[in-house]
C-alpha atoms as a printed R data frame, in Angstrom:
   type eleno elety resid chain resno       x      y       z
1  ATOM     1    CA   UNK     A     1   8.163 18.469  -0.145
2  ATOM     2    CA   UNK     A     2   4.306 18.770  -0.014
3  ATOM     3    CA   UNK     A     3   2.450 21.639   1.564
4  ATOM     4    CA   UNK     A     4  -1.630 21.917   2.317
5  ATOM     5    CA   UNK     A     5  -1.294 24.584  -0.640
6  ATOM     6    CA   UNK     A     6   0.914 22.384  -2.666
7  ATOM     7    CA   UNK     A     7   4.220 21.198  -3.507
8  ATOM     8    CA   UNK     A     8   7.554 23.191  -3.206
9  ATOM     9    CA   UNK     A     9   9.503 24.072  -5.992
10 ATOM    10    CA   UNK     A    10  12.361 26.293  -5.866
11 ATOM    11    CA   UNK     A    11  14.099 25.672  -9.231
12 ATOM    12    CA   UNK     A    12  11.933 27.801 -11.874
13 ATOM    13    CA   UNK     A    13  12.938 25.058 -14.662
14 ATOM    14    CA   UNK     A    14  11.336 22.118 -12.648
15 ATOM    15    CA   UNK     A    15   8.447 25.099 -11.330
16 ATOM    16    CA   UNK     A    16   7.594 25.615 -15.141
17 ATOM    17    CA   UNK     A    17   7.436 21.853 -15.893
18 ATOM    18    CA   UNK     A    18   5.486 21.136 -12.824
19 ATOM    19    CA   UNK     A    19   2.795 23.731 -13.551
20 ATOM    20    CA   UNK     A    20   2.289 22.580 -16.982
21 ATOM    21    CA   UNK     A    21   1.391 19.395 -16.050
22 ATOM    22    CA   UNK     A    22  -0.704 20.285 -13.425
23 ATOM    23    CA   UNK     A    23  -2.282 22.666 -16.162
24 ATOM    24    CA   UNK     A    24  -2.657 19.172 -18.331
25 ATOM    25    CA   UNK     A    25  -4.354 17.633 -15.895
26 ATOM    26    CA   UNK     A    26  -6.116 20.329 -14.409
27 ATOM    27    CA   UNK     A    27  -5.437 19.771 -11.057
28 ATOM    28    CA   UNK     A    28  -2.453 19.977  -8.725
29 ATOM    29    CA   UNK     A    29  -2.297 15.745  -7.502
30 ATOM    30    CA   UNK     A    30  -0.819 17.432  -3.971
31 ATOM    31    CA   UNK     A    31  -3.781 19.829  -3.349
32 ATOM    32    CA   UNK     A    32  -6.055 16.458  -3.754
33 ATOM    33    CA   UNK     A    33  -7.494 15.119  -0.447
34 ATOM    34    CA   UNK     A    34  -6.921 12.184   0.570
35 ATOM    35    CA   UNK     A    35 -10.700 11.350   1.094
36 ATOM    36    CA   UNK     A    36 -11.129 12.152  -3.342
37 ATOM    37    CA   UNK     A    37  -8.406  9.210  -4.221
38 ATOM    38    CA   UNK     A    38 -10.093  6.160  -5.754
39 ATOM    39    CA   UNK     A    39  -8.627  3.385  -3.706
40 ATOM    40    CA   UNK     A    40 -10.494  0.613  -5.927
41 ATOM    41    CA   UNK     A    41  -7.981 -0.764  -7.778
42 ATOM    42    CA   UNK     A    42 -10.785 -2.338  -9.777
43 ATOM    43    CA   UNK     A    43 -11.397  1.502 -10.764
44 ATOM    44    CA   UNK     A    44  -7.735  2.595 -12.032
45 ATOM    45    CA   UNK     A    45  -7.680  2.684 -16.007
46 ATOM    46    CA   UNK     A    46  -5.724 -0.514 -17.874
47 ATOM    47    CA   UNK     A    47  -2.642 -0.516 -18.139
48 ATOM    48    CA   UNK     A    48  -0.529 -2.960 -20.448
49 ATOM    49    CA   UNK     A    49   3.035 -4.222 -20.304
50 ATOM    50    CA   UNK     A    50   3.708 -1.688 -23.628
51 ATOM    51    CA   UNK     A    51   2.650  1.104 -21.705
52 ATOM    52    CA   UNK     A    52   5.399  1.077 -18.932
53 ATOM    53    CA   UNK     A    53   8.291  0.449 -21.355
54 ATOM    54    CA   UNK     A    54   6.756  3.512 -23.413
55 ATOM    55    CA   UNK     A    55   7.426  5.699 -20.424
56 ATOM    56    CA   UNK     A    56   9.687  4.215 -18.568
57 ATOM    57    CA   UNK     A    57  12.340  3.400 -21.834
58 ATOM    58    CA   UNK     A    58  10.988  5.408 -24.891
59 ATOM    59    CA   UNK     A    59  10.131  8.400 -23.557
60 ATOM    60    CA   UNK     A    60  12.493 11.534 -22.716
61 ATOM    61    CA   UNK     A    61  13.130 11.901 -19.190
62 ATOM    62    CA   UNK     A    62  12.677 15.002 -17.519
63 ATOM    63    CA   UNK     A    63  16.162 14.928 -15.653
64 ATOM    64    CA   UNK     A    64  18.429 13.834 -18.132
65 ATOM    65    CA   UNK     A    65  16.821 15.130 -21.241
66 ATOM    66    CA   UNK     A    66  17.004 12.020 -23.397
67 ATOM    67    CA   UNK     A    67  15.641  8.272 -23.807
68 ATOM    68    CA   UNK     A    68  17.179  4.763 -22.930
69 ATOM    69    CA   UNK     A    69  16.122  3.709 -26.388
70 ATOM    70    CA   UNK     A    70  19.497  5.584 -27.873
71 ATOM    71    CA   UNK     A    71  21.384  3.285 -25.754
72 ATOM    72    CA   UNK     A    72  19.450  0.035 -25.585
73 ATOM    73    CA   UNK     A    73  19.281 -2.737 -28.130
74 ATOM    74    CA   UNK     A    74  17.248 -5.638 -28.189
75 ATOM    75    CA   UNK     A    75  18.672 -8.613 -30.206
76 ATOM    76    CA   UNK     A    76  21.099 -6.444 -31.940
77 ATOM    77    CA   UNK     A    77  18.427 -3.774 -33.118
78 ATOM    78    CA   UNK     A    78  17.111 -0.444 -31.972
79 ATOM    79    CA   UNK     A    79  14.023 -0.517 -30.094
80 ATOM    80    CA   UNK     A    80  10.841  0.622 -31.533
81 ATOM    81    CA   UNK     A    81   7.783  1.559 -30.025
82 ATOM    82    CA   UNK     A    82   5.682 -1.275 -28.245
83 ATOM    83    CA   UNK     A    83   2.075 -1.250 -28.949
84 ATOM    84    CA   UNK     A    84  -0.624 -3.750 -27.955
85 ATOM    85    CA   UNK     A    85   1.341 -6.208 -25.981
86 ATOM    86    CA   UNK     A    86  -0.805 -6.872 -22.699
């Protein structure tokens, strides 16, 4: 749930988390207006194929506290990073 002063969080685990990453960043993505998004897609940074399975496979998620790549094998072996695959 979004607010005009931000987003709602009630559980002070996923509060903490939240506020680090906004501290990260330096800015809280919810307190953003709409007018300061880039909607040139021509303008987003480059992203590769290795990138998403980074995040979305390798790294730890936030809810679960743990990676697919404990789980997954490719071709009978564990996965390894992916790096410059576009």
């Amino acid at each position: 749930m979004a607010t005009q002063a931000g987003v709602v969080i009630t559980d002070p685990v996923a509060r903490k988390r939240y506020d680090h990453k906004t501290a990260c960043i330096g800015v809280d993505p919810y307190k953003i207006k709409s007018e300061e998004w880039i909607k040139e897609v021509e303008e987003y940074p480059p992203i590769a194929y290795g990138d998403i399975f980074n995040y979305l496979v390798l790294e730890t998620s936030a809810y679960i506290q743990e990676s697919f790549k404990d789980s997954i094998l490719i071709r009978d072996q564990p996965i390894e990073r992916v790096s410059g695959i576009r």
